[in-house]
Backbone as JSON Lines, residues from 0, in Angstrom:
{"i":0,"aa":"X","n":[60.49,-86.95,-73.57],"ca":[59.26,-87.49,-73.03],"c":[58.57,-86.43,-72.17]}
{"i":1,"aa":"X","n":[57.35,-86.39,-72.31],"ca":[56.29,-85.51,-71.53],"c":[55.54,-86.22,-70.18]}
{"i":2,"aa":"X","n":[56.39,-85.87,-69.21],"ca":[55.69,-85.95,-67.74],"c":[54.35,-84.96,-67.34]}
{"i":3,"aa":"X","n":[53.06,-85.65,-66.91],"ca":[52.36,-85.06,-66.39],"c":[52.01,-84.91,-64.98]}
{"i":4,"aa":"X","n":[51.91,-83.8,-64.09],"ca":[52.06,-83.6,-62.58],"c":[50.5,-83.98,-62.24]}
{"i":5,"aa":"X","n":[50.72,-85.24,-61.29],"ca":[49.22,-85.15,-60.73],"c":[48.89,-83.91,-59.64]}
{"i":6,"aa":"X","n":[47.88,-83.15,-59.1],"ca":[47.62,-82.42,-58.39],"c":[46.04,-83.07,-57.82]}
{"i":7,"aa":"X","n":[45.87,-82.5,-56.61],"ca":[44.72,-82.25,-55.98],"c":[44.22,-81.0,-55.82]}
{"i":8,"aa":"X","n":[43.1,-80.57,-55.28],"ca":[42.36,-79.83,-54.37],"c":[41.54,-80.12,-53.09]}
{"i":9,"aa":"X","n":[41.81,-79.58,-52.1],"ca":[40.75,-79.93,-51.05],"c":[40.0,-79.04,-50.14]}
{"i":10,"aa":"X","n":[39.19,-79.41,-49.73],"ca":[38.3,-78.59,-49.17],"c":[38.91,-78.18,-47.74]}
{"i":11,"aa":"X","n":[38.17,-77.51,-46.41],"ca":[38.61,-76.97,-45.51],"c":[39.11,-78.35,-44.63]}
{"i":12,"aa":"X","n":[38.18,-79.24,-44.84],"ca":[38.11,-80.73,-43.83],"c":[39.02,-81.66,-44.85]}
{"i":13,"aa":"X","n":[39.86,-81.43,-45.96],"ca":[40.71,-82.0,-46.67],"c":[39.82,-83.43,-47.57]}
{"i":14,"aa":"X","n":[38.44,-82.91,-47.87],"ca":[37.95,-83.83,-49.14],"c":[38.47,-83.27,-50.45]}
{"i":15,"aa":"X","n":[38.79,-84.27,-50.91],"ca":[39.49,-83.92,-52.59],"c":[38.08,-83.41,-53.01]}
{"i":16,"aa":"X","n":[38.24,-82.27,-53.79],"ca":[37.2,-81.87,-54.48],"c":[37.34,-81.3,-56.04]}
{"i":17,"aa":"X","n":[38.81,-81.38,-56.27],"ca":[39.33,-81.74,-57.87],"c":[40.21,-81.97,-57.81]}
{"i":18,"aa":"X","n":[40.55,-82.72,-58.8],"ca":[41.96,-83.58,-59.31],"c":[41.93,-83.49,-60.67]}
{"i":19,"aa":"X","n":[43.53,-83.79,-61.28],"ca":[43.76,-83.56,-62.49],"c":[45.31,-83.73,-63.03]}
{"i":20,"aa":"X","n":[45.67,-83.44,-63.85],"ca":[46.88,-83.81,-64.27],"c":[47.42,-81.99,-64.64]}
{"i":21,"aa":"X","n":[48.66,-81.7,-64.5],"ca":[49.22,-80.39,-65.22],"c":[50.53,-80.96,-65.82]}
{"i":22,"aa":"X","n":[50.74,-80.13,-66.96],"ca":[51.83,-80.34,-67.97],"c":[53.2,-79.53,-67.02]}
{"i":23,"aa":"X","n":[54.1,-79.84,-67.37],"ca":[55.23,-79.42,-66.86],"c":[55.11,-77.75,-66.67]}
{"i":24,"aa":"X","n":[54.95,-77.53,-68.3],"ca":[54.61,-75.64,-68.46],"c":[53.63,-75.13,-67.33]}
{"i":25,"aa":"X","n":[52.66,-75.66,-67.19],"ca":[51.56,-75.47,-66.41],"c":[52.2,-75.68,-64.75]}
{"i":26,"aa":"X","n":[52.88,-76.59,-64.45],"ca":[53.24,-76.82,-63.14],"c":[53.84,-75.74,-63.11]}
{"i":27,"aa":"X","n":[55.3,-75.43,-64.14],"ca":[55.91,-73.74,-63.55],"c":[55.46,-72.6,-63.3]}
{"i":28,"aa":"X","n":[54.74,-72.37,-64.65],"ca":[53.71,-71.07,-64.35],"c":[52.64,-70.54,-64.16]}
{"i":29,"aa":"X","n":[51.63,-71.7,-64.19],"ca":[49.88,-71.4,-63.31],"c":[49.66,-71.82,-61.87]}
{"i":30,"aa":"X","n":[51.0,-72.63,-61.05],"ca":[50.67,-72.72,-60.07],"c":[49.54,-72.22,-59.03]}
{"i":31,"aa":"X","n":[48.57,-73.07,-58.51],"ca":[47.57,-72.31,-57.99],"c":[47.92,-73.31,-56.64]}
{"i":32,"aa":"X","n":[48.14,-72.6,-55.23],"ca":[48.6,-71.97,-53.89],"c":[47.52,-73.4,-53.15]}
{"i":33,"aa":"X","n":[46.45,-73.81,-53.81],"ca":[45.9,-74.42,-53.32],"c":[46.07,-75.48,-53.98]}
{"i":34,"aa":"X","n":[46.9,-76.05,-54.95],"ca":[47.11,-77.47,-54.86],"c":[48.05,-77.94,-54.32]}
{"i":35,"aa":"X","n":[47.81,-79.47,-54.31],"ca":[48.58,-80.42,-53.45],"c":[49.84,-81.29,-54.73]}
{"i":36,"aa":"X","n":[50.28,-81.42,-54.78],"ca":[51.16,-82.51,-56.08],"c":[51.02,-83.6,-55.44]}
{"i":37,"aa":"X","n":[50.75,-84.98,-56.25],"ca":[51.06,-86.03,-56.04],"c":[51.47,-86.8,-56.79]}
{"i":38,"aa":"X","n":[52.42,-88.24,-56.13],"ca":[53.49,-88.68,-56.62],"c":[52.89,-90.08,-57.96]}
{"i":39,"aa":"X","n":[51.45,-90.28,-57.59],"ca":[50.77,-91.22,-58.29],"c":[49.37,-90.87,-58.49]}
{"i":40,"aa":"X","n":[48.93,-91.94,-58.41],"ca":[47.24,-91.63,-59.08],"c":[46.6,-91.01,-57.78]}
{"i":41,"aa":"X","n":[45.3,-89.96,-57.87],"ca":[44.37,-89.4,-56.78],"c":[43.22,-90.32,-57.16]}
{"i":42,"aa":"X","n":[42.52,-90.58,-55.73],"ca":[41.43,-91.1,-55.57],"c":[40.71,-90.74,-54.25]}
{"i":43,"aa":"X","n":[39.73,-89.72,-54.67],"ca":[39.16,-89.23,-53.78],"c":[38.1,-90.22,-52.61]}
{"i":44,"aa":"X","n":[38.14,-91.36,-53.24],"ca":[37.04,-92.26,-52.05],"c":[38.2,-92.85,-51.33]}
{"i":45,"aa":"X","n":[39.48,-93.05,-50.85],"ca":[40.34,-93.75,-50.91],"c":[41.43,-92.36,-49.96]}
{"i":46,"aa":"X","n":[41.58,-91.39,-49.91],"ca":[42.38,-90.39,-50.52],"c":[41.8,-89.39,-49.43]}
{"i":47,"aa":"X","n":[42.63,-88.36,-48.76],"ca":[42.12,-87.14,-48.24],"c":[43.38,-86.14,-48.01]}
{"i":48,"aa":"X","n":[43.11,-84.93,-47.49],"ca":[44.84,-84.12,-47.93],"c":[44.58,-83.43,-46.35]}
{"i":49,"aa":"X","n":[45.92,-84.12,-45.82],"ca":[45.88,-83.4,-44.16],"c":[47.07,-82.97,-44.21]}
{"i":50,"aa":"X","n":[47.57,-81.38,-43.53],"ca":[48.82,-81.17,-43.46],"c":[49.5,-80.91,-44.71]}
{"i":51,"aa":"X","n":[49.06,-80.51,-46.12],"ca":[49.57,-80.29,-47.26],"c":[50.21,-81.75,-47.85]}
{"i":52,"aa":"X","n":[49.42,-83.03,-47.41],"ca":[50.11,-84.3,-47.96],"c":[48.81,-84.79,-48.65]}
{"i":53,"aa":"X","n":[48.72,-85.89,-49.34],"ca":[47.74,-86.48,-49.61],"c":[47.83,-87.8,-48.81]}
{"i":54,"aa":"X","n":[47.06,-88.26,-48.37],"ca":[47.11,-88.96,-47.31],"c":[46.14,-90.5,-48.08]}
{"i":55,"aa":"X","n":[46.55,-91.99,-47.42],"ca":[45.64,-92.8,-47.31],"c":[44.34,-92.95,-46.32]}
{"i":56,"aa":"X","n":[42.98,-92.38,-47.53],"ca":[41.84,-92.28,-45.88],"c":[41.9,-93.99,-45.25]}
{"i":57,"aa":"X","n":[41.93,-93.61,-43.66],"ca":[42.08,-94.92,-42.66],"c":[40.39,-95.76,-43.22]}
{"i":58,"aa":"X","n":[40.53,-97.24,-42.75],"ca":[39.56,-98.04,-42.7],"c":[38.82,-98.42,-41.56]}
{"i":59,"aa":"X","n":[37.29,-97.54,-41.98],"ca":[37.0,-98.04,-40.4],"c":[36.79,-99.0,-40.0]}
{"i":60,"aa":"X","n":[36.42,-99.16,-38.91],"ca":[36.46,-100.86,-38.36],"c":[35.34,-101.4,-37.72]}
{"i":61,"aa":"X","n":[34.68,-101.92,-38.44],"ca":[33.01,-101.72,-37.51],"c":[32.9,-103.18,-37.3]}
{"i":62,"aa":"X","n":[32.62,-103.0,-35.78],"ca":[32.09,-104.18,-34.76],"c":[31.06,-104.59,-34.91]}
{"i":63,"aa":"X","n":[30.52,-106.07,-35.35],"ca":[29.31,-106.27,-34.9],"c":[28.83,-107.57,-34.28]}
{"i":64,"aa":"X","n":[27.75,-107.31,-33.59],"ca":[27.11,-108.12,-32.99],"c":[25.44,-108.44,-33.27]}
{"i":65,"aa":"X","n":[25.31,-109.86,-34.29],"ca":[23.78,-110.02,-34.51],"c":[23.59,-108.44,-35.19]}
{"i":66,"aa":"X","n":[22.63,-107.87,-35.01],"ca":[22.13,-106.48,-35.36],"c":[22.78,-105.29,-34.49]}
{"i":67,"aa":"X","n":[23.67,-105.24,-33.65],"ca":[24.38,-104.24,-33.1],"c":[25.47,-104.11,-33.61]}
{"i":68,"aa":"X","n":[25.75,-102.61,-34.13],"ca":[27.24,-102.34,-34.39],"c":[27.35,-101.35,-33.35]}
{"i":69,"aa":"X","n":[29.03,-101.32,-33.17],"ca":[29.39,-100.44,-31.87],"c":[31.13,-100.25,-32.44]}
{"i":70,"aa":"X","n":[31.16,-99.05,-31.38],"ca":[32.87,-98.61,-31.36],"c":[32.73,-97.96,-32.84]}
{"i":71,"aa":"X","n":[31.93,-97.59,-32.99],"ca":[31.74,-96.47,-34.57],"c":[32.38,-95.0,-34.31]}
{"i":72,"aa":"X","n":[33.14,-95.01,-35.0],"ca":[33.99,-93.66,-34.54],"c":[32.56,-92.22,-35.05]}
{"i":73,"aa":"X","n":[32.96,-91.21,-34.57],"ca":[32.23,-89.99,-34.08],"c":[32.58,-88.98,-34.45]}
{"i":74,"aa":"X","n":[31.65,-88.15,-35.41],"ca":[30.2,-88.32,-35.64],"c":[30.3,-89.45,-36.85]}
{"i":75,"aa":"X","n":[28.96,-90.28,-37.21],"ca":[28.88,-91.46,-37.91],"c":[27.39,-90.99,-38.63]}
{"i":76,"aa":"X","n":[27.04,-91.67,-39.32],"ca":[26.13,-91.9,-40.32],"c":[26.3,-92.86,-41.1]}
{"i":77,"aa":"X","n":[24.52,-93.74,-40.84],"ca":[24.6,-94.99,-41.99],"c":[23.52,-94.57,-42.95]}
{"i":78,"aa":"X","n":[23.64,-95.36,-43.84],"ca":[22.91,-95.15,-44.62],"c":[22.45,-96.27,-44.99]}
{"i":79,"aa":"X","n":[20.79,-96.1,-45.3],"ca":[20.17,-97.8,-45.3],"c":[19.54,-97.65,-46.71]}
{"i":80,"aa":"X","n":[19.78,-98.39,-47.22],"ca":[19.08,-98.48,-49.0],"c":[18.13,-96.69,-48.84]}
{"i":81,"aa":"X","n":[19.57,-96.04,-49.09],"ca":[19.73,-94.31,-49.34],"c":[19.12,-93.52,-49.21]}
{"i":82,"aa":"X","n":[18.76,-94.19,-47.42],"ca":[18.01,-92.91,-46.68],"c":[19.22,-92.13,-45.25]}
{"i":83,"aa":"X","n":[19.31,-91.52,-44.94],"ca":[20.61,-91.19,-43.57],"c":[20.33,-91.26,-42.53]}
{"i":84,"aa":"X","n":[20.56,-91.98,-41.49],"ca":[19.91,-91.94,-40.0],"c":[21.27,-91.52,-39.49]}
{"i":85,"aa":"X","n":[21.54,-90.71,-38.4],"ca":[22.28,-90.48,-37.35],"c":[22.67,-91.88,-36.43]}
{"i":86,"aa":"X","n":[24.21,-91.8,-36.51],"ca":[24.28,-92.95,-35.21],"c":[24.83,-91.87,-33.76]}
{"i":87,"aa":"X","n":[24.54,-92.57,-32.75],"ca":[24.17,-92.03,-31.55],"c":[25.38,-92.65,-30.56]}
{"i":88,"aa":"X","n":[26.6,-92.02,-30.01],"ca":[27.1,-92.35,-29.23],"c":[28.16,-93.55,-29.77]}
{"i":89,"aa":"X","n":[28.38,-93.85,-31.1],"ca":[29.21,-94.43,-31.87],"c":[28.72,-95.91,-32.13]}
{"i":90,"aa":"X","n":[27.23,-96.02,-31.3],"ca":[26.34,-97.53,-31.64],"c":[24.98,-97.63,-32.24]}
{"i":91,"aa":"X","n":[24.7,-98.76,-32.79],"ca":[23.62,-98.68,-33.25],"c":[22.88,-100.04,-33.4]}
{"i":92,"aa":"X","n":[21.65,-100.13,-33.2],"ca":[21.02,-101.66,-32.55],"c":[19.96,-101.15,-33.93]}
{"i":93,"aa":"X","n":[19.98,-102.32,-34.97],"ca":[18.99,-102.33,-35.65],"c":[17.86,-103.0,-35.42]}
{"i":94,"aa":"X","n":[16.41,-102.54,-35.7],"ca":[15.51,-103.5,-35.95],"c":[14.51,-103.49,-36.99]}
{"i":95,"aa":"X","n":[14.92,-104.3,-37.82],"ca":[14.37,-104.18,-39.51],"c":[13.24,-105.0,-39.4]}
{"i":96,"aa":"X","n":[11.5,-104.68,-39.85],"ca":[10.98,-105.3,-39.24],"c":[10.3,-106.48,-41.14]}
{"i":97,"aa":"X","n":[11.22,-105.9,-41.63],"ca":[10.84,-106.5,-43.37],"c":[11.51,-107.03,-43.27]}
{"i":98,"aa":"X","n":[11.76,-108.86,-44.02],"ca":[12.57,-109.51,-44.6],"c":[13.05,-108.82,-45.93]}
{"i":99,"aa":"X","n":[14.37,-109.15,-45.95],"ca":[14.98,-108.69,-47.42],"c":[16.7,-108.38,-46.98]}
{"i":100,"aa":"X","n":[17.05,-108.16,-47.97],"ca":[18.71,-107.32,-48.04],"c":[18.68,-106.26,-47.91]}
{"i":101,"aa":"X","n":[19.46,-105.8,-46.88],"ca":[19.67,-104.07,-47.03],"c":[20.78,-103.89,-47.32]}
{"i":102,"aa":"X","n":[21.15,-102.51,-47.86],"ca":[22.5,-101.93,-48.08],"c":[22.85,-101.43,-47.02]}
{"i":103,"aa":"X","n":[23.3,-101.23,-45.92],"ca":[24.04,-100.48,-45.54],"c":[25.39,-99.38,-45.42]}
{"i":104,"aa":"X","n":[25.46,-98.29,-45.51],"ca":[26.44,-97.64,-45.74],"c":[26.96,-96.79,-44.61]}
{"i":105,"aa":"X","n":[28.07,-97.28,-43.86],"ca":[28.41,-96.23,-42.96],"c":[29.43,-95.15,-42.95]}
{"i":106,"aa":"X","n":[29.08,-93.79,-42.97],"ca":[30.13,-92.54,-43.51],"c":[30.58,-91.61,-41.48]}
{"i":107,"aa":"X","n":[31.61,-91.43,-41.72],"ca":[32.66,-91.05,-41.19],"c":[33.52,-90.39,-41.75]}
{"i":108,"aa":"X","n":[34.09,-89.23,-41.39],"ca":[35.28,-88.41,-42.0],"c":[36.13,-88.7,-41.26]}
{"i":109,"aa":"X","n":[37.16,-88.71,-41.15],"ca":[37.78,-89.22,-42.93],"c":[37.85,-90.6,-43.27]}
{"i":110,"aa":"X","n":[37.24,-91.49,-42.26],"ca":[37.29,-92.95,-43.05],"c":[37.03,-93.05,-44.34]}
{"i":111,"aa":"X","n":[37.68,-94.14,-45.09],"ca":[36.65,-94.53,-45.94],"c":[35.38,-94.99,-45.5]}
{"i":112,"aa":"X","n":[34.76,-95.02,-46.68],"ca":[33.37,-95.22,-46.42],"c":[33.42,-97.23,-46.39]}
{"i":113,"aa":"X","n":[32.14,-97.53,-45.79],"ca":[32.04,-98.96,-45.57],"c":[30.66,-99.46,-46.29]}
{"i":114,"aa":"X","n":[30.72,-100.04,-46.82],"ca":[29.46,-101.07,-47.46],"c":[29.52,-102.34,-47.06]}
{"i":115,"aa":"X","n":[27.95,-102.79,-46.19],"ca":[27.48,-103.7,-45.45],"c":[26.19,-104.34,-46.1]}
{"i":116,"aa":"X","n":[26.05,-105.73,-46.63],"ca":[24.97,-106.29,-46.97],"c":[24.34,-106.79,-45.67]}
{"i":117,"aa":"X","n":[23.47,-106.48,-45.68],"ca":[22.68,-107.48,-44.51],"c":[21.05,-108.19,-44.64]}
{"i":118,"aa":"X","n":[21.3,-109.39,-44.35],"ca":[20.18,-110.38,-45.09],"c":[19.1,-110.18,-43.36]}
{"i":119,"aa":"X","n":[17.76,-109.69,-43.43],"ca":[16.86,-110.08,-42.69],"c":[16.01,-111.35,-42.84]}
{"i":120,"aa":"X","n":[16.11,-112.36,-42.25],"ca":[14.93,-113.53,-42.74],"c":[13.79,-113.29,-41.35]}
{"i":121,"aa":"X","n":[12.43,-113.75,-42.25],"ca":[11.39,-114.12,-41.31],"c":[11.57,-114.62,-40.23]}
């Protein structure tokens, strides 16, 4: 039977930035210094490599209140139907002045990332 080696790559801040499978032959003799082996599947939204491990990225945990979120870990960025605003001091007080749904997306390294619906009514 033919085992295939999962591997990673990551960047300086440990984002996977390729993944792939190598054949046994390939694991002995193309070794390249910059991959990681792993024991199961890679998933880079999910996934980050600290310390030569592949790691589970943590879940962030966002507080909210009405239209305030807070305790946003630092530096943060949301993202509102896929434009980027800066969050400021790890909080952020919305005021949407359109009815509708927004997307919200808030990015953090190394969290995973978070997706937030939020309904504005009149």
């Amino acid at each position: 039977m033919n085992y295939n080696v999962p591997y990673a790559e990551a960047d300086e801040q440990g984002r996977i930035v390729s993944w792939g499978e190598l054949s046994p032959h390939s694991f002995l003799h193309q070794i390249n210094p910059n991959y990681v082996f792993a024991t199961g599947s890679i998933s880079p939204a999910l996934q980050y490599v600290k310390a030569g491990v592949i790691r589970e990225r943590p879940i962030m945990a966002i507080r909210r209140d009405g239209m305030r979120f807070y305790e946003l870990p630092q530096p943060c960025e949301v993202w509102i139907n896929g434009r980027s605003y800066p969050v400021e001091n790890g909080e952020l007080e919305l005021d949407l002045p359109q009815p509708g749904i927004y997307t919200l997306r808030f990015v953090a390294w190394p969290f995973q990332d978070a997706d937030i619906q939020l309904e504005v009514t009149a």
